[in-house]
Structures are given as structure tokens and as C-alpha cells.
C-alpha positions in Angstrom: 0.0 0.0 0.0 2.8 2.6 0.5 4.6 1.7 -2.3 1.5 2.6 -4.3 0.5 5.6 -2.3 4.5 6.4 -3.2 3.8 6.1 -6.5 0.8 8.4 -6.9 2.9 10.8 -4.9 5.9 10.7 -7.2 3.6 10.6 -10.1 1.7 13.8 -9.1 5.1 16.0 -9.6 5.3 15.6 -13.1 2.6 18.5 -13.6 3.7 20.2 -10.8 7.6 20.8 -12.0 5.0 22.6 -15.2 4.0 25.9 -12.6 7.9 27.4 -11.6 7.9 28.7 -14.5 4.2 29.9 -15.2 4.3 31.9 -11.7 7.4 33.2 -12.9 6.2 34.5 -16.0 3.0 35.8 -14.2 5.2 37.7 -11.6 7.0 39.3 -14.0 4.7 40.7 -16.1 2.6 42.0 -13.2 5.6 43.7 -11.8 5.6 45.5 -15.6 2.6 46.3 -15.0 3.1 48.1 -12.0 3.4 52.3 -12.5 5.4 52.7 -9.5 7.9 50.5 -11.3 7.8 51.3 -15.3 5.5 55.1 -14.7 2.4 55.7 -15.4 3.2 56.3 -19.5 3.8 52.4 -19.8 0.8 51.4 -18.0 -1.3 53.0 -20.2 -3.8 50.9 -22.1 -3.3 52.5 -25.5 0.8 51.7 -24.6 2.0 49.2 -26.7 4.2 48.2 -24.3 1.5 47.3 -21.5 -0.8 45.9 -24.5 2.5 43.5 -25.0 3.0 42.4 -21.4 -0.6 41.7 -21.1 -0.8 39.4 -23.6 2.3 37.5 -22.4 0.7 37.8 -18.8 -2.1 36.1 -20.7 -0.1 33.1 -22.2 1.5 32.5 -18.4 -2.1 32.1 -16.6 -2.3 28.5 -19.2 -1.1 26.3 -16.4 -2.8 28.2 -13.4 -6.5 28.4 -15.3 -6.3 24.8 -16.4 -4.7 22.8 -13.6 -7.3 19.7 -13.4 -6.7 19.5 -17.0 -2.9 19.4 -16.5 -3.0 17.5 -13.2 -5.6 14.7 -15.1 -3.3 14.6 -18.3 0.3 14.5 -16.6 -0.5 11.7 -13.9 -0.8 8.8 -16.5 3.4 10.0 -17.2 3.8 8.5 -13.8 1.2 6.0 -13.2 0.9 4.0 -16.3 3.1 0.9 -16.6 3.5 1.1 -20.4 2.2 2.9 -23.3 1.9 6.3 -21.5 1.4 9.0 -23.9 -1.4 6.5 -25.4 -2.7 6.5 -21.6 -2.7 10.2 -21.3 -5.1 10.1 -24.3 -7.0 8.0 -23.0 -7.4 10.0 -19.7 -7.8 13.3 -21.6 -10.8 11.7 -23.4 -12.6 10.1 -20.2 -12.2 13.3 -18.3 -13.8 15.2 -20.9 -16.6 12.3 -21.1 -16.9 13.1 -17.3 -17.5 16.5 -16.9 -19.7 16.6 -20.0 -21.4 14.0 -18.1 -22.0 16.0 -15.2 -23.4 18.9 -17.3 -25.6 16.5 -19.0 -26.7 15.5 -15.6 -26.7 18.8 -13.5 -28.8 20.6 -16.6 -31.2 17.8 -16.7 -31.3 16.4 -13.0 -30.1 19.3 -11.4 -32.9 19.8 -8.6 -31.9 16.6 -7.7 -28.9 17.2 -6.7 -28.9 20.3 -5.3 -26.9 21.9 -7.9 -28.4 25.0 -9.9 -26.7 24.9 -13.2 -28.3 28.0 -14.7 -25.7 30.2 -12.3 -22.8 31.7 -13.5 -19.6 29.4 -12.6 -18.1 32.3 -10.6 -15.9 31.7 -7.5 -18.1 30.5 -4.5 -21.0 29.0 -6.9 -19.1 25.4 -6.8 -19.3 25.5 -10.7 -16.4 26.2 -13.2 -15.7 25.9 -16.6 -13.4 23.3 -17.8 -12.5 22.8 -21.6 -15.5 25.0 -22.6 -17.4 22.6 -20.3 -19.5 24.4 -17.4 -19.2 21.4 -14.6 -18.8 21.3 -10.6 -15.8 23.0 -9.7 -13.8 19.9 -8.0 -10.4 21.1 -8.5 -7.6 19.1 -8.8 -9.4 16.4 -6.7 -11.5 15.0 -9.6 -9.0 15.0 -11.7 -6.7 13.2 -9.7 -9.2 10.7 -8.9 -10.5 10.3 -12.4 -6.8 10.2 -13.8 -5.7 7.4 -11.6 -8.8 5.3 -12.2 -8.8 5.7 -15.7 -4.9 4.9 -15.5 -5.7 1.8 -13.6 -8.2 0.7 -16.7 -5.3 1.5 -18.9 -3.0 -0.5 -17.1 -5.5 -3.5 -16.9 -6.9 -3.4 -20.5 -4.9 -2.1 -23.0 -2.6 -5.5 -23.5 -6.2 -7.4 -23.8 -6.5 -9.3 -26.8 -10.1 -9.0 -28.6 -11.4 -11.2 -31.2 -10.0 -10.7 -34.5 -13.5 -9.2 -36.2 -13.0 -6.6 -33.2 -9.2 -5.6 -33.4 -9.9 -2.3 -34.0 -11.2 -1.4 -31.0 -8.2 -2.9 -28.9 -5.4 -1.0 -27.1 -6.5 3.1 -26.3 -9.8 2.4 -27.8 -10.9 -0.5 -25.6 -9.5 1.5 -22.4 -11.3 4.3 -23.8 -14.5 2.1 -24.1 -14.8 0.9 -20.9 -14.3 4.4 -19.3 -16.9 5.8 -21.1 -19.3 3.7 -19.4 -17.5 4.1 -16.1 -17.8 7.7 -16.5 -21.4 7.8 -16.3 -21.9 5.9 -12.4 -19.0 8.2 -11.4 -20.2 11.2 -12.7 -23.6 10.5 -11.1 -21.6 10.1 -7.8 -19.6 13.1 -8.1 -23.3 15.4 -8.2 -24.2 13.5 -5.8 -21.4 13.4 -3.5 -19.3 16.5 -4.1 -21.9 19.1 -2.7 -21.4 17.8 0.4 -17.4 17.4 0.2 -17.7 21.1 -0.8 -18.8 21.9 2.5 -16.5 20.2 4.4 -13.3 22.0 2.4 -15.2 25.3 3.5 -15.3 24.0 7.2 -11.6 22.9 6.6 -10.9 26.5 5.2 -12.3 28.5 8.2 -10.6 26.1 10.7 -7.4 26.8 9.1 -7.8 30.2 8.9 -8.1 30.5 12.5 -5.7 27.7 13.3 -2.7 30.5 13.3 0.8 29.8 14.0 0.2 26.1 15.3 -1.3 25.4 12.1 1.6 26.8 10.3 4.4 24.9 12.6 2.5 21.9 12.3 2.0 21.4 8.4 5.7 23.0 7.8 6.9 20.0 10.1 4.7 17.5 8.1 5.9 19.2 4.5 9.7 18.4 5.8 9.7 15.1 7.5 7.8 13.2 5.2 10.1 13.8 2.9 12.2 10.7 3.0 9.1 8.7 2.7 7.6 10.7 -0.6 4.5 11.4 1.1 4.8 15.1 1.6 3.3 15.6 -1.9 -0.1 14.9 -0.2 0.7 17.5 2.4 1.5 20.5 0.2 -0.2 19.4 -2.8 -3.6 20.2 -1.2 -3.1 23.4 -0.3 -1.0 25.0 -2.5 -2.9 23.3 -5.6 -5.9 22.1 -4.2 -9.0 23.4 -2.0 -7.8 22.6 1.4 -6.8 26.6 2.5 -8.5 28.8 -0.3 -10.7 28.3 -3.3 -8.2 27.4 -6.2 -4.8 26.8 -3.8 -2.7 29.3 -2.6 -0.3 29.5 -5.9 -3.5 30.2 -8.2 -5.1 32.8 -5.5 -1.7 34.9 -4.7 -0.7 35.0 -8.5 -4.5 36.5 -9.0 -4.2 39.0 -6.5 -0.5 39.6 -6.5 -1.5 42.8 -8.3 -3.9 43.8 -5.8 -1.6 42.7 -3.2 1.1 45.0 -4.5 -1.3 48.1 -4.8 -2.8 48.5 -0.8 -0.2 49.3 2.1 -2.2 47.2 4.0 -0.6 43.9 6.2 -0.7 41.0 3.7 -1.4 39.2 6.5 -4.2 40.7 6.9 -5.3 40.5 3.5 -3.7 36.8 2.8 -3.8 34.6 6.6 -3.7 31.5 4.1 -0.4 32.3 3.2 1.4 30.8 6.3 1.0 27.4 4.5 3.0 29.0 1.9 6.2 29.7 4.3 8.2 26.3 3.8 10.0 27.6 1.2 12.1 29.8 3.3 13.9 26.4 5.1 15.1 26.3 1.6 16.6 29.3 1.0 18.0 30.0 4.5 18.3 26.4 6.1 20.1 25.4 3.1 23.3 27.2 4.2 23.8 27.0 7.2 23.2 22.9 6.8 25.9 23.3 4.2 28.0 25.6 6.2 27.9 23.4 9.5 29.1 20.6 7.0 32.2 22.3 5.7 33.6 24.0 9.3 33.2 20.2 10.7 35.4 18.4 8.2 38.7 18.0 8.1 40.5 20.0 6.5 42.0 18.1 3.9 38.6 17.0 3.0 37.0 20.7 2.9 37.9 21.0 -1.1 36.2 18.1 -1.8 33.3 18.7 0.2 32.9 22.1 -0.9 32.7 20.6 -4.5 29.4 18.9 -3.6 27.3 21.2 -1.0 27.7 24.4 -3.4 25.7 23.0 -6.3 23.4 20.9 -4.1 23.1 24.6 -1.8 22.4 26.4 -4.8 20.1 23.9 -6.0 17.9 24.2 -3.0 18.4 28.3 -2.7 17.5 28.3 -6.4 15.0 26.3 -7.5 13.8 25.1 -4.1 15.0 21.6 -4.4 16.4 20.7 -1.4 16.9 16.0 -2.0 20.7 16.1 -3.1 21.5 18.2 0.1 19.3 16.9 3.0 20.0 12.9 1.7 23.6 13.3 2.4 22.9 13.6 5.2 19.3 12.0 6.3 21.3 8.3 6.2 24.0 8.9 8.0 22.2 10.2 11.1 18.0 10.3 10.6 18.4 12.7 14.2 19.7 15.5 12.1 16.8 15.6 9.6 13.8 15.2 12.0 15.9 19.0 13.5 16.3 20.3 10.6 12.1 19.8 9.9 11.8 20.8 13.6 13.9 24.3 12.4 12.1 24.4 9.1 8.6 24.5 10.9 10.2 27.4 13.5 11.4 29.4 11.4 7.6 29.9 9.3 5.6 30.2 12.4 8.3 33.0 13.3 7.9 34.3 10.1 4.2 34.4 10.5 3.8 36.0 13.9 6.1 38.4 12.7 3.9 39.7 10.1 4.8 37.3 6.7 2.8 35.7 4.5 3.1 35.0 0.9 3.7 32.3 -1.9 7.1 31.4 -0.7 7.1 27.9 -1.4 9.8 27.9 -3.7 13.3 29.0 -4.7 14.8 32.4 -5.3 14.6 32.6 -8.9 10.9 30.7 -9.1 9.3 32.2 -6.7 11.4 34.6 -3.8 12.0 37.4 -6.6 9.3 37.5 -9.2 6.2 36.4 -7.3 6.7 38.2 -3.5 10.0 40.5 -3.3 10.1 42.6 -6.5 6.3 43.3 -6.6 5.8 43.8 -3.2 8.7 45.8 -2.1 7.6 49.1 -2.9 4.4 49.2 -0.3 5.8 46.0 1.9 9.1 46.6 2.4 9.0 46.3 5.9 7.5 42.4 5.5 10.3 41.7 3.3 12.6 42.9 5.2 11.5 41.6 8.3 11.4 38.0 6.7 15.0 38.4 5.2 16.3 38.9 9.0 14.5 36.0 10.9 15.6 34.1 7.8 19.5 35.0 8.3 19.2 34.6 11.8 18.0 30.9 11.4 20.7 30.3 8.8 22.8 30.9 11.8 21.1 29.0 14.1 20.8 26.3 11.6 24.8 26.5 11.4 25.5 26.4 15.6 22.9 23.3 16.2 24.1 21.3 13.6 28.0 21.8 14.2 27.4 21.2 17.8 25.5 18.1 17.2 28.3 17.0 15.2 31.1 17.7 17.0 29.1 16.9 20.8 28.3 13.6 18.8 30.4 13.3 16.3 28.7 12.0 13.9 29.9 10.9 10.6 29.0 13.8 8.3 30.7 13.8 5.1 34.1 15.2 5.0 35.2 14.2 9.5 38.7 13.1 9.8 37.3 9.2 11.1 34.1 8.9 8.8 33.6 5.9 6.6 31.4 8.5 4.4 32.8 8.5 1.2 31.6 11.9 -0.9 31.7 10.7 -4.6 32.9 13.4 -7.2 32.5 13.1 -10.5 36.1 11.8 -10.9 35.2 9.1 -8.8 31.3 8.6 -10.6 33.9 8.3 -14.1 36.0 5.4 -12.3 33.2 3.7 -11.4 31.6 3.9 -14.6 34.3 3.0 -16.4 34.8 -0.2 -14.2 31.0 -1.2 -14.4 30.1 -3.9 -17.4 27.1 -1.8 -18.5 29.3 1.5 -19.5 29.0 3.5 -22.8 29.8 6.9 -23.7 26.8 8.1 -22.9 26.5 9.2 -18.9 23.1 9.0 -18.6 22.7 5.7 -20.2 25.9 4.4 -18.1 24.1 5.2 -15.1 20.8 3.8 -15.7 22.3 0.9 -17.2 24.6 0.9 -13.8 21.2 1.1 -11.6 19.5 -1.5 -13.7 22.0 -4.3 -12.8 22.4 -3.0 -9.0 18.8 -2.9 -8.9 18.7 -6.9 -9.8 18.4 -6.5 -13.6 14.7 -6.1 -15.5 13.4 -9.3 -14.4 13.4 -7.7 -10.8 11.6 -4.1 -11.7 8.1 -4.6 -11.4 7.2 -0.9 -11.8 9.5 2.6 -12.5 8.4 6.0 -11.7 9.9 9.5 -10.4 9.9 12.7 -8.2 12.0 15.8 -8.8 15.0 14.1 -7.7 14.5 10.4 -7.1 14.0 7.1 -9.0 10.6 5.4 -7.6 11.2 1.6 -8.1 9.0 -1.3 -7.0 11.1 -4.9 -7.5 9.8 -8.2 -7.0 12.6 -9.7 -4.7 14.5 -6.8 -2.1 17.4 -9.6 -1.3 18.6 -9.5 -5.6 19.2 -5.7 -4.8 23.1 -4.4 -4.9 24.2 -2.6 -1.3 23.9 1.0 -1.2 27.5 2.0 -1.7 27.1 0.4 -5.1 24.3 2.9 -6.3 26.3 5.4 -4.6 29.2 4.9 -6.4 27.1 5.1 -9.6 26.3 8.6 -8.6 23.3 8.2 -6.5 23.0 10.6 -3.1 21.4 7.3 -1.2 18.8 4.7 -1.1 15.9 4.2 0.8 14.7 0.9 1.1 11.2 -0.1 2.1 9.6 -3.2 1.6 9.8 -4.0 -1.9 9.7 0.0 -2.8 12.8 1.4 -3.1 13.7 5.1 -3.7 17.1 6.0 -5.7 17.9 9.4 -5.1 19.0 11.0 -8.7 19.0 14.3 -8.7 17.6 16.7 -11.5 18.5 14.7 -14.2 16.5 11.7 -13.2 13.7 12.2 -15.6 16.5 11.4 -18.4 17.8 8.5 -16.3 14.4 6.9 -16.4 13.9 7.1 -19.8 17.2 5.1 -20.2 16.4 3.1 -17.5 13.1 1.8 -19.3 14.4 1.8 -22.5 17.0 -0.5 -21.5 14.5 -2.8 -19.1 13.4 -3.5 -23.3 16.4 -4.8 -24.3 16.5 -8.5 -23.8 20.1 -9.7 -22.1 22.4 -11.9 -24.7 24.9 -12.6 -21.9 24.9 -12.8 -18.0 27.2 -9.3 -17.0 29.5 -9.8 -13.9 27.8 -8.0 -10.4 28.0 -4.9 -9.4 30.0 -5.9 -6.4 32.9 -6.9 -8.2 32.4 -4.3 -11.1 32.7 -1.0 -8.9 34.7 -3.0 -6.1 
């Protein structure tokens, strides 16, 4: 059941990496937008300039206006075991059938149901228009629900053999088939059902509201520590996507009134108390370093070159982008303690933030969401929040430095880089050598790797199912005991394994959507010769 539930989770990033950018683009052109930033001249409607930046504003609302769409097309990447850009179709089909279904239904049947279809679908009427299609407004829930259940169908019937007189209607069409008339019970449900569930997200929305800075600390603390365990995709997902704190999730709401937002002089808090689920960004940006720090001032010196070559991209990473894996698993298995503090910090430092005043979209990185979306449009009227978050931010770097080089050094535990640790910090010198020793290497380094992972991992007869996050291989194998030890994966390149059951995680990095492409194609491959092990190919 985990495994699965990891699955879904990994599998529900692949439309998420799609909105960095989008808010980006969004925040930027509302900034230039702005007169106290360009004048009042380029503001003007008859500018060509504003009439340019509106229509690129425009083009970046695509992802934030259609986000069940996205969400319902993008799962089937993840979830499908074969075949998945035939599976996306046949997801993008059956989600159309559905929602036309429910207009059918509401229109005809909608006294019923206690849904008036003859109202506008304006925020707060529970209606929306998706695809042209004026249906209940379920958000990303219904999409995700229809999306994995049409996966499923995929996965179960698109290998079925028909008949020969029917053969046309096997593979996409036969999946598409049988969701049609699965559509129709389940669109009867969701009128039925969702009314209701619609009143319980508004009774979910006012108790967090007035849940304040526990609230915060405790979903920041959730957001961190499940991280190991790929669950914290269900925590976050929800709110900054989904219903659970405002109508359309915080990133949709903030990028619609980030222009208002920027205009009044009035707290944001005030304005936005939501946004306090939208702090765990900042352990990101300001926990990052002084993790990284605390590691560099406790190893040895000899070893501080070498460690320096591997926190500064992995610190930048996370202060960039908001990717935090390649830094916080070099460390989570070598002493778990340290990471369960570090959430402990993380969910501090945003219930600081938020009794002192800040809230915003600052779930992110610098570049994606820091500068564009809250600092640059804001500054001019809420300077002082900005400011005031910048402070409490530094002074947790620090804090985050002192605990974690006194825990080291009271403990001394084996970060990378002591004098007496068996932690071995693998540079891309040493990735070459081992890759270069391994029976699977080619020129390619992506297709080295993968095709290192694939034997470590008990070849293709052990993979039952591959998916993956931002940063990590999600692998389900038949037999646990056929798997290599982790210092194998790590010498391949990997920053650790986590092992659970039969689900294992490989933790990647960026590049892991590219490593599982190779990964799958080569599972394709039939083997013409038995390869020596790993053990004695990286040994």
C-alpha cells in the first residue's frame, strides 16, 4: 500500500515541475505592470508596451487556469506501466466524457442534486468551466481521482487481446471504451457526493484560517519530514494546488491578487492569513546554508575542497530552485536525528515568520518564486515584510549553522568530510572510475548510469514498476534480497537509497527524468549474456 501511495505521490510531480515557471512569467509581467515601477506612460492601455506584457501575462495564466486538465493529463506520465502518452489520451478523453457527463446531468437532473446549473460558474457557486465545459468546480481532486482510475483501466486493459473481427477497438480504444461507461456511475456520484465534500473544504478553510501559527508549525513539520518517505506531496499538494486553504490553492489565489496585493499598504497578513501554508520555502533558501555551512567547518580540513565541491551545487540547488533532495540525503542516512531537526527548524522558522507579520507564496526558490512572485512586486508598499522575513531568515541560517555543528562535533557524527568517517563523498572523478569499471558502461553518462542502476537494482526481471519525483527514482522490484548494497548505487552517482519493503527510492538528482527514460528503455532490451555483479564491477 505505501509503495503505491509512493507512486501516486511521485507521479503527481510531473505536472507540478509545469507551474515554476508559469508563476514566474505571471510575476514578471505583473511587476511591468506596476506604474510605480515602469510610470504611469507604460501602463497606459493604449501603450504598446502594456498591451505587450498583457498578452504574455495572458499566455502565463495557461497552467494556473487549467490545472485539473494538466494535473488529469500528466498523472498517466507517472502511473501507467506502459504505453503512457497512449494512456494520457486515454485519460484526456474520459475526463472530458466526465464533466460533459456531469453537465448533461446537473442541466437535466439538477434539482436533484442540489446543484443550480443556470448560475454563473463564478468563485463560490461550486461550478467552473473546464474545456469549454460548465461542470462542478472539484479542482484538482477530480482529476486526480478520475486520472488514476482511468490509469488503472489502462494499465488492466490495454494488452487485452479482442477477437480478431474486433481488433480495431483494442489498445487506447478498448481502455477508452470501458471508461466511457464508467464515467457515467461516477459522474452520477460526483453530483451526488461532491456538494457535500464542498462543504466540508469550506469547514476545513475556516478552521485553518483561524488555526494560526500552530497550524503553520505543524503542516511545515509534516511538509519536511515526510520527505524521506515521498508522502509530503499529499501534504503540500492540497493546499497550494488544491481546496484545502482557499478556493483554487494558494499558488493560483496569490498569482490572482499579487497585483492587488502589490497596490494597498495594508498587512498582507491581513489580507492573505492563508499564506502561512506558503512559508516552507524559506527552510530552503535559508536552512540550506547553514546545513551546508555546519558541514564544511566540521570536516577535516584536507577534505573541505572536496566537500565544498558537492554542498555548493546541491546549496544552490535548493536556494534556487527550491530543491532541497541532493542536500538533505547526504545527510538523512548517516544520522536520521539530524533531519527530523532540521524539519523541527524548518517549521520554527515559518511560524516565526508568520507571527512576525509574513505571508506570501514562498514555497519555492529564489529565482521561481522569492524574486518574481513576492519581493520585487511587493517591495515598494511592503518593504517592511520583506525585510522583516529576510532577518529571521538569516538569523535561522545561523542558528541552523551552531545546532548542527554542535551536534556534530558533541556527537560526532559521521558527516561527510570528518577526519574518522567511513562516508565516502563521490565526485564526478570518482562517478567516471566507477563507470568506467561497471560492465554496462557507454559513452553516454546517462545511459551508463541507468544501465549501472538496472544491474544494481537486480536487472529487469526484478523491476516490477518505475516512476519518479523531482530528484529520485521510484522503483517497485519483485525480490529486495537481488538488490546491490547501497554504496554500489552510490558509487554510480546516486546521493542514497531508501529501502522499504519492496519500494525502493534512488535518489538521482535533477537529471532523473533522463535516467528513467534510459532506465526503461534498456528494461526493453533482452540480455544476450549474463554481465558480472556490481560488487565486483565498482569494487
Amino acid at each position: 500500500m505505501l509503495s503505491q501511495i509512493q507512486r501516486f505521490g511521485g507521479a503527481m510531480f510531473t505536472p507540478v515541475l509545469l507551474f515554476p515557471f508559469s508563476g514566474m512569467v505571471v510575476g514578471i509581467a505583473i511587476l511591468l505592470q506596476n506604474p510605480m515601477f515602469v510610470g504611469e506612460s507604460l501602463t497606459s492601455p493604449d501603450c504598446l508596451f502594456a498591451q505587450i506584457i498583457h498578452i504574455i501575462e495572458e499566455g502565463g495564466w495557461t497552467v494556473f487556469k487549467n490545472m485539473p486538465l494538466v494535473f488529469a493529463i500528466g498523472l498517466p506520465i507517472g502511473l501507467a506501466k506502459n504505453a503512457q502518452a497512449r494512456a494520457c489520451l486515454a485519460v484526456l478523453m474520459s475526463f472530458l466524457t466526465w464533466n460533459y457527463l456531469i453537465n448533461a446531468m446537473g442541466t437535466t437532473w439538477g434539482g436533484f442534486f442540489g446543484v443550480d446549473f443556470g448560475i454563473d460558474p463564478v468563485a463560490g457557486s461550486g461550478l467552473t468551466m473546464m474545456a469549454g465545459i460548465k461542470t462542478l468546480d472539484t479542482s484538482i481532486i477530480g482529476a486526480i481521482v478520475i486520472s488514476g482510475f482511468v490509469t488503472a483501466l489502462h494499465n488492466r486493459f490495454f494488452d487485452k487481446t479482442l477477437p480478431t473481427c474486433l481488433g480495431i477497438f483494442q489498445g487506447t480504444s478498448f481502455v477508452v471504451i470501458v471508461a466511457f461507461f464508467a464515467m457515467i456511475p461516477c459522474a452520477w456520484l460526483t453530483l451526488f457526493c461532491w456538494p457535500k465534500v464542498q462543504v466540508g473544504i469550506e469547514s476545513l478553510q475556516d478552521f485553518l484560517r483561524t488555526s494560526g501559527a500552530l497550524g503553520v508549525w505543524v503542516y511545515t513539520f509534516l511538509e519536511r519530514i515526510l520527505i524521506p518517505t515521498g508522502l509530503h506531496h499529499f501534504v503540500y499538494g492540497p493546499f497550494m494546488f488544491g481546496p484545502a486553504a482557499v478556493e483554487g490553492g494558494i499558488g493560483v489565489y496569490w498569482a490572482q491578487h499579487l497585483h492587488e496585493f502589490s497596490q494597498t499598504t495594508e498587512s498582507i497578513k491581513t489580507l492573505f492569513p492563508e499564506g502561512g501554508f506558503g512559508l516552507f520555502g524559506n527552510s530552503k533558501v535559508f536552512g540550506a546554508p547553514g546545513i551546508a555551512l555546519a558541514f564544511y567547518y566540521t570536516a577535516s580540513p584536507a577534505n573541505r575542497k572536496k566537500i565544498a565541491g558537492l554542498l555548493i551545487p546541491a546549496t544552490l540547488t535548493a536556494i534556487l530552485v527550491g530543491v532541497t533532495e541532493p542536500l538533505e540525503f547526504t545527510f538523512l542516512f548517516i544520522c536520521p536525528p539530524l533531519f527530523a531537526l532540521h524539519a523541527v527548524l524548518a517549521a520554527t522558522m515559518a511560524t516565526t515568520m508568520y507571527l512576525a507579520g509574513v505571508s506570501a507564496n514562498l514555497g519555492g526558490g529564489l529565482i521561481d518564486t522569492f524574486i518574481p512572485q513576492v519581493w520585487l512586486p511587493l517591495f515598494y508598499n511592503h518593504t517592511t515584510m520583506i525585510v522583516t522575513q529576510i532577518v529571521i531568515g538569516l538569523i535561522f541560517t545561523g542558528i541552523y549553522f551552531v545546532v548542527f555543528r554542535w551536534l556534530i562535533l558533541r556527537f560526532n557524527l559521521k558527516t561527510p568530510g570528518r577526519e574518522d568517517s567511513e562516508v565516502k563523498l563521490y565526485t564526478k572523478a570518482d562517478y567516471k572510475a566507477a563507470r568506467a569499471q561497471t560492465a554496462a558502461a557507454t559513452p553516454d553518462a546517462k545511459l551508463s548510469q541507468a544501465a549501472g542502476f538496472l544491474q544494481a537494482l537486480g536487472g529487469a526481471g526484478n523491476i516490477e514498476s518505475v516512476n519518479n519525483c523531482a530528484t529520485r527514482l521510484r522503483i517497485t522490484v519483485v525480490d529486495i534480497t537481488r538488490m546491490e548494497s547501497d554504496d554500489i548505487f552510490k558509487a554510480l552517482g546516486a546521493h542514497g537509497v531508501v529501502r522499504r519493503g519492496n519500494a525502493v527510492q534512488v535518489i538521482v538528482g535533477l537529471h532523473v527524468p533522463q535516467v528513467r527514460d534510459q532506465l526503461e528503455s534498456l528494461m526493453k532490451i533482452p540480455l544476450t549474456k549474463p554481465s558480472q555483479s556490481m560488487t565486483e564491477a565498482v569494487s
